[in-house]
RODO-2510 file (C-alpha; in nm, 4 decimals, decimal comma):
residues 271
     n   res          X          Y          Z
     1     x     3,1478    -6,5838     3,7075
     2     x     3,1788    -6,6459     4,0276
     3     x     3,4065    -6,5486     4,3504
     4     x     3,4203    -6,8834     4,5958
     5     x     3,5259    -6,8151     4,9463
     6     x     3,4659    -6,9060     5,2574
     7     x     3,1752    -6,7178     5,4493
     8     x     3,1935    -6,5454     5,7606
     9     x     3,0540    -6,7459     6,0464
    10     x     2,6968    -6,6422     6,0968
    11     x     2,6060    -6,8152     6,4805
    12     x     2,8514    -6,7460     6,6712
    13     x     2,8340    -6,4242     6,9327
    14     x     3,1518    -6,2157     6,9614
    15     x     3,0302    -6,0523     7,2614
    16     x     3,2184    -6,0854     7,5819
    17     x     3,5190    -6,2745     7,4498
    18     x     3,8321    -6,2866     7,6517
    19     x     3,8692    -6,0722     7,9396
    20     x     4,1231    -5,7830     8,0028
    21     x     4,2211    -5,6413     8,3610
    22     x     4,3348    -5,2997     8,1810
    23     x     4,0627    -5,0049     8,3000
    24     x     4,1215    -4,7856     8,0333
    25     x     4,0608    -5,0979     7,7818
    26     x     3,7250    -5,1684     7,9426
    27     x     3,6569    -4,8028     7,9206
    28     x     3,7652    -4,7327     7,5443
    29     x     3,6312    -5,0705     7,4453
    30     x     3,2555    -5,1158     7,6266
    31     x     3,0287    -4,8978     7,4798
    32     x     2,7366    -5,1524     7,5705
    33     x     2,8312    -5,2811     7,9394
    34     x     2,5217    -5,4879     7,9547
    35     x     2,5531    -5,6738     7,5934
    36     x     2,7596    -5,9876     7,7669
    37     x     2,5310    -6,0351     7,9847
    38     x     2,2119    -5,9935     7,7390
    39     x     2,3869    -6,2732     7,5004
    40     x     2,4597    -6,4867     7,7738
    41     x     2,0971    -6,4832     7,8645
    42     x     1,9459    -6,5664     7,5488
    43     x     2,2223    -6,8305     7,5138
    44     x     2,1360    -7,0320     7,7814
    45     x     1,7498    -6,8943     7,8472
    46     x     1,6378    -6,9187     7,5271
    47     x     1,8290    -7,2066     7,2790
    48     x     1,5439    -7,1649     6,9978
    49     x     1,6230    -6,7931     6,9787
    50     x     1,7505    -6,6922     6,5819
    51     x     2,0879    -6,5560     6,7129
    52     x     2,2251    -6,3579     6,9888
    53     x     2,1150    -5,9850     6,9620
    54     x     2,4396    -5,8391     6,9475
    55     x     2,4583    -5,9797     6,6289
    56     x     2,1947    -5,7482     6,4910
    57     x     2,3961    -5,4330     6,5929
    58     x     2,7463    -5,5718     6,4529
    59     x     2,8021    -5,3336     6,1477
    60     x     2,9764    -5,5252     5,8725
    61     x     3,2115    -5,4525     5,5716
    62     x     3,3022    -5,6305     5,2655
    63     x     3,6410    -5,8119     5,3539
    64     x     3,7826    -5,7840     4,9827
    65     x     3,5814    -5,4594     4,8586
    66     x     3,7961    -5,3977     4,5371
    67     x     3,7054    -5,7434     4,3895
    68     x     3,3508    -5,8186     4,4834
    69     x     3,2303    -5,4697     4,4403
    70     x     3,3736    -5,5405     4,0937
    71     x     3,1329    -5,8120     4,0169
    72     x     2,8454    -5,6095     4,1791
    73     x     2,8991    -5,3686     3,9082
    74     x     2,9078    -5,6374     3,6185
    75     x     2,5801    -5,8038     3,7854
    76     x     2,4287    -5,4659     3,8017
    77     x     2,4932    -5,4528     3,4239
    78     x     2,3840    -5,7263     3,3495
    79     x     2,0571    -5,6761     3,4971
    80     x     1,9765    -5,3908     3,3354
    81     x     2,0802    -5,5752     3,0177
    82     x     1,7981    -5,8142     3,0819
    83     x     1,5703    -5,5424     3,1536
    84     x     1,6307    -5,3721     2,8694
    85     x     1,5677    -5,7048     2,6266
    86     x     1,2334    -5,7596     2,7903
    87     x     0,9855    -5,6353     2,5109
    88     x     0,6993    -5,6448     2,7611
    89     x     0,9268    -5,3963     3,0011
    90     x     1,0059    -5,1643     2,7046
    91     x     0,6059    -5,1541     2,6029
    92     x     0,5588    -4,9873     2,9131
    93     x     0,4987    -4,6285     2,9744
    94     x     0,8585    -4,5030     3,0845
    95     x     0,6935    -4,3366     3,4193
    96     x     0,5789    -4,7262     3,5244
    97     x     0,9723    -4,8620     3,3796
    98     x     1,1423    -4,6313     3,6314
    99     x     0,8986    -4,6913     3,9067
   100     x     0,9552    -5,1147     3,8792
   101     x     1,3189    -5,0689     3,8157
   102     x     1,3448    -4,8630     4,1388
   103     x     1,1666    -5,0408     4,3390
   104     x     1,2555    -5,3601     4,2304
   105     x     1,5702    -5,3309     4,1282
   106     x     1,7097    -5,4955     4,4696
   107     x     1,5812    -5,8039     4,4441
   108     x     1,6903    -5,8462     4,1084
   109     x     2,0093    -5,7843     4,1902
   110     x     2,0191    -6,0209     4,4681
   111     x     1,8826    -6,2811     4,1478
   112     x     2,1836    -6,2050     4,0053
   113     x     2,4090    -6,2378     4,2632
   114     x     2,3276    -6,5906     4,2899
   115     x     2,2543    -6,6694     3,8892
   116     x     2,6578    -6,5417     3,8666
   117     x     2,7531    -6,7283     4,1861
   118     x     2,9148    -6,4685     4,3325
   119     x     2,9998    -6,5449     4,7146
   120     x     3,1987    -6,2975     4,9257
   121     x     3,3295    -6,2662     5,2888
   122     x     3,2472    -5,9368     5,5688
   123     x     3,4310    -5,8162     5,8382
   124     x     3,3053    -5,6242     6,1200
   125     x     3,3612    -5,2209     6,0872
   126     x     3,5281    -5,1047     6,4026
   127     x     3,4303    -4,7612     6,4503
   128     x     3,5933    -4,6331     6,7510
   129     x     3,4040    -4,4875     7,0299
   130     x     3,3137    -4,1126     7,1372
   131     x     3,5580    -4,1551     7,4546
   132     x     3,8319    -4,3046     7,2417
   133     x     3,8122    -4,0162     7,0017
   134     x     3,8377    -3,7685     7,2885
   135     x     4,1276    -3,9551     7,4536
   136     x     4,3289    -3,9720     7,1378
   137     x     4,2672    -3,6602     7,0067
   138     x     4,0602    -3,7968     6,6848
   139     x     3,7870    -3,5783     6,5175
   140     x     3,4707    -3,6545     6,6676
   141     x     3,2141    -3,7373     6,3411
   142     x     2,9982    -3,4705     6,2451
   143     x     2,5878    -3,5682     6,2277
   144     x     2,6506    -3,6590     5,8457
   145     x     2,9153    -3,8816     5,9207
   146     x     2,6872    -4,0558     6,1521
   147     x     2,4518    -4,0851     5,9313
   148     x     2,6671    -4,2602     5,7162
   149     x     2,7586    -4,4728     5,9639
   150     x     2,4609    -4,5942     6,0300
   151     x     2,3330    -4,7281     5,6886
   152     x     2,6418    -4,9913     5,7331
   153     x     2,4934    -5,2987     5,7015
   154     x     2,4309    -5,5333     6,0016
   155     x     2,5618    -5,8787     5,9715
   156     x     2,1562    -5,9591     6,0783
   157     x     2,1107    -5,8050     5,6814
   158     x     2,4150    -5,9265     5,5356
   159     x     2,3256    -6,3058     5,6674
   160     x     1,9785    -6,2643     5,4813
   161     x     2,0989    -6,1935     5,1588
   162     x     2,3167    -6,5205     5,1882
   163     x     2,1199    -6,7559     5,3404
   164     x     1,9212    -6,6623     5,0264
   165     x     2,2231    -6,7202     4,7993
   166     x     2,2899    -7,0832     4,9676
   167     x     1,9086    -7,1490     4,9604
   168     x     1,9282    -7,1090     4,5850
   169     x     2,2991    -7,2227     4,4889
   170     x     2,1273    -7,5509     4,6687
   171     x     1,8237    -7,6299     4,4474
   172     x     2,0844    -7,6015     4,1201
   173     x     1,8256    -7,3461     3,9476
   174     x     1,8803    -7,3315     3,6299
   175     x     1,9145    -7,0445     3,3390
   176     x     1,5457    -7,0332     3,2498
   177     x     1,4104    -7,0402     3,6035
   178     x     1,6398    -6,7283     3,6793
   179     x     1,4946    -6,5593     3,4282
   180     x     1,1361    -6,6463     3,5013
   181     x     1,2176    -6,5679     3,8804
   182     x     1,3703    -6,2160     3,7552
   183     x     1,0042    -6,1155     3,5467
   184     x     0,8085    -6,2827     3,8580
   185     x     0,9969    -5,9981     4,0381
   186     x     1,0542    -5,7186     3,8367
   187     x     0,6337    -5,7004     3,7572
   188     x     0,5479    -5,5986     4,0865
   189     x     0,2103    -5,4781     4,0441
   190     x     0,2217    -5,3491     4,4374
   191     x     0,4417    -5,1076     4,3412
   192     x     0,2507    -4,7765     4,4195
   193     x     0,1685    -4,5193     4,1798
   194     x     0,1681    -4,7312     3,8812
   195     x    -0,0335    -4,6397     3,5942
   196     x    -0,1141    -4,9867     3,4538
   197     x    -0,0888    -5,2523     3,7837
   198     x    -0,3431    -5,4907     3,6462
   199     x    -0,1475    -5,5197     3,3113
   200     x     0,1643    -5,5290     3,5204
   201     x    -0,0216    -5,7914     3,7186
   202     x    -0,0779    -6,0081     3,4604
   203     x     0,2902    -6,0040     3,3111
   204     x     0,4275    -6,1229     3,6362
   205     x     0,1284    -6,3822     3,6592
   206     x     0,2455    -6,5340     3,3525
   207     x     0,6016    -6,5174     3,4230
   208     x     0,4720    -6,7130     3,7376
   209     x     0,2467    -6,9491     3,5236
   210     x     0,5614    -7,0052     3,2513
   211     x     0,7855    -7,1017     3,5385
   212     x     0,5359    -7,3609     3,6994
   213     x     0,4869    -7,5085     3,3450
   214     x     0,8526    -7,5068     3,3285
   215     x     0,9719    -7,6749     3,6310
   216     x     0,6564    -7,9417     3,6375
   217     x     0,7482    -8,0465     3,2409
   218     x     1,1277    -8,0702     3,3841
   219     x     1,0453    -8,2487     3,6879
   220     x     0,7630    -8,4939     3,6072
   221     x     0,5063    -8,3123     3,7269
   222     x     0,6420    -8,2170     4,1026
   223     x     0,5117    -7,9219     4,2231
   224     x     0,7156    -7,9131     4,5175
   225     x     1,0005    -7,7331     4,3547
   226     x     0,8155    -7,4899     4,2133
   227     x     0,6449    -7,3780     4,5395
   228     x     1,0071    -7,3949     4,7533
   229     x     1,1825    -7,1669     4,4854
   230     x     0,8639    -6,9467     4,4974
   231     x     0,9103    -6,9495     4,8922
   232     x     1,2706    -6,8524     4,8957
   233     x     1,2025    -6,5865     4,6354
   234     x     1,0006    -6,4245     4,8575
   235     x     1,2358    -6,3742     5,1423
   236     x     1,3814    -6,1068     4,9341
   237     x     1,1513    -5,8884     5,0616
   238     x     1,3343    -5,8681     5,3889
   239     x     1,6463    -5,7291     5,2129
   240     x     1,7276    -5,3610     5,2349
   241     x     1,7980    -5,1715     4,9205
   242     x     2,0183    -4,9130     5,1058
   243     x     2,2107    -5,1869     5,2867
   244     x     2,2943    -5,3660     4,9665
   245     x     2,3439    -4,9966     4,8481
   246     x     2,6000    -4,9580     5,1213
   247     x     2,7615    -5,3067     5,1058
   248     x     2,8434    -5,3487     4,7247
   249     x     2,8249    -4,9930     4,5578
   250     x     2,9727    -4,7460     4,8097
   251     x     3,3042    -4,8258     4,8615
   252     x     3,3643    -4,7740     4,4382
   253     x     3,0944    -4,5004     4,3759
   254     x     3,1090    -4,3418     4,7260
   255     x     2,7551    -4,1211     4,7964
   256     x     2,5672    -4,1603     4,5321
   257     x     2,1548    -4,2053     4,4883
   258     x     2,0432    -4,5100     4,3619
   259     x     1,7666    -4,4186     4,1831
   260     x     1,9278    -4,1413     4,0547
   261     x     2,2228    -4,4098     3,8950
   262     x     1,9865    -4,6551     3,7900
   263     x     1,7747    -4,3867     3,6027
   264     x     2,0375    -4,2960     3,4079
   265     x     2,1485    -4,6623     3,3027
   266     x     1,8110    -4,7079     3,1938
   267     x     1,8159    -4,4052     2,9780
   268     x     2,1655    -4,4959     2,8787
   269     x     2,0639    -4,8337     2,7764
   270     x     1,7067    -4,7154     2,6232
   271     x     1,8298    -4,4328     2,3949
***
């Protein structure tokens, strides 16, 4: 399944466009005085930099949140479905199942964002300032609110997850590698508190082992695919579970824990 559209533009700073002679609109509308200048510096100071730094404060929403949230769901599904069919997973203790699955279960859904091609656009969430607020008579938010607020993803997090996505979509994996990728993943034997690492250690080396054998038999013998797709896979450590959380999940479940969902699905899908 997949959702083609066109993404939002990654490299470009929004910071200090156009200019406005209204006082009150500089007043309501810079909250960071000093960000123009900032971007404008690394812009022309420093031309290797990653990005401008505003964009790692610009909090971002998902532009069509009824439809992609939609496939979220189905790819969340999905992933427990594969889960669930592992026998190797299931021959665990439950207390190590619900430890990988909830510490891993990120990543894996990342995997399946790309294995079901699923692309989507963001837009940047306005939240109007403290002054504004005040001026127009709005409820100021409560500390909770702001809390909330605050795990909306960055478009410095959203851009990881598709750079990823591209990276992937762009070496054409195939159905078997996604799966080997997905038991390379889910057998994390770093996870702490685990009861068995070393024989969860050795599942995910042999996932590992299976996928080299895999893509060298497909390939001739190249190794260099192999160790790229192992490279990309590991960027997925850089992606936030509560951002993804926030992004795909929150605007159809509102608050809800994680874990605590995922735990059930298991159980659901166990029993």
């Amino acid at each position: 399944m997949a959702c083609v559209s066109q993404s939002v533009s990654f490299d470009k700073c929004h910071c200090g466009q156009g200019s406005h002679s209204s006082i009150l609109y500089s007043i309501l509308n810079k909250d960071h005085p000093s960000e123009s200048s900032c971007c404008h510096y690394r812009h022309h100071h420093h031309p290797s930099a990653l990005g401008c730094s505003c964009e790692f404060r610009r909090r971002v929403v998902l532009k069509t949140p009824e439809h992609t949230c939609r496939l979220a769901l189905e790819v969340l599904l999905k992933t427990l479905n594969f889960i669930k069919n592992l026998p190797s997973f299931c021959q665990l203790a439950e207390g190590d199942q619900v430890l990988l699955l909830q510490n891993c279960w990120t990543p894996l859904f990342v995997l399946g964002l790309a294995q079901e091609r699923v692309d989507f656009e963001v837009a940047e969430a306005v939240a109007p300032s403290l002054l504004r607020k005040i001026l127009l008579n709005q409820k100021v938010m409560d500390g909770q609110n702001q809390e909330a607020a605050l795990n909306v993803p960055t478009l410095a997090e959203v851009q990881r997850v598709k750079i990823f996505l591209m990276k992937l979509w762009s070496m054409d994996v195939s159905t078997k590698e996604y799966a080997y990728l997905k038991g390379i993943t889910l057998f994390n034997p770093d996870v702490p508190s685990l009861r068995m690492p070393q024989y969860i250690l050795a599942l995910q080396q042999e996932a590992q082992h299976t996928l080299n054998e895999f893509v060298s038999m497909v390939n001739n013998g190249d190794q260099a695919r192999f160790a790229r797709i192992l490279l990309i896979l590991s960027t997925l450590r850089m992606v936030s579970a509560t951002s993804v959380a926030e992004l795909f999940f929150r605007p159809v479940l509102g608050k809800v824990n994680m874990n605590d969902l995922l735990l059930e699905m298991l159980c659901t899908k166990l029993h």
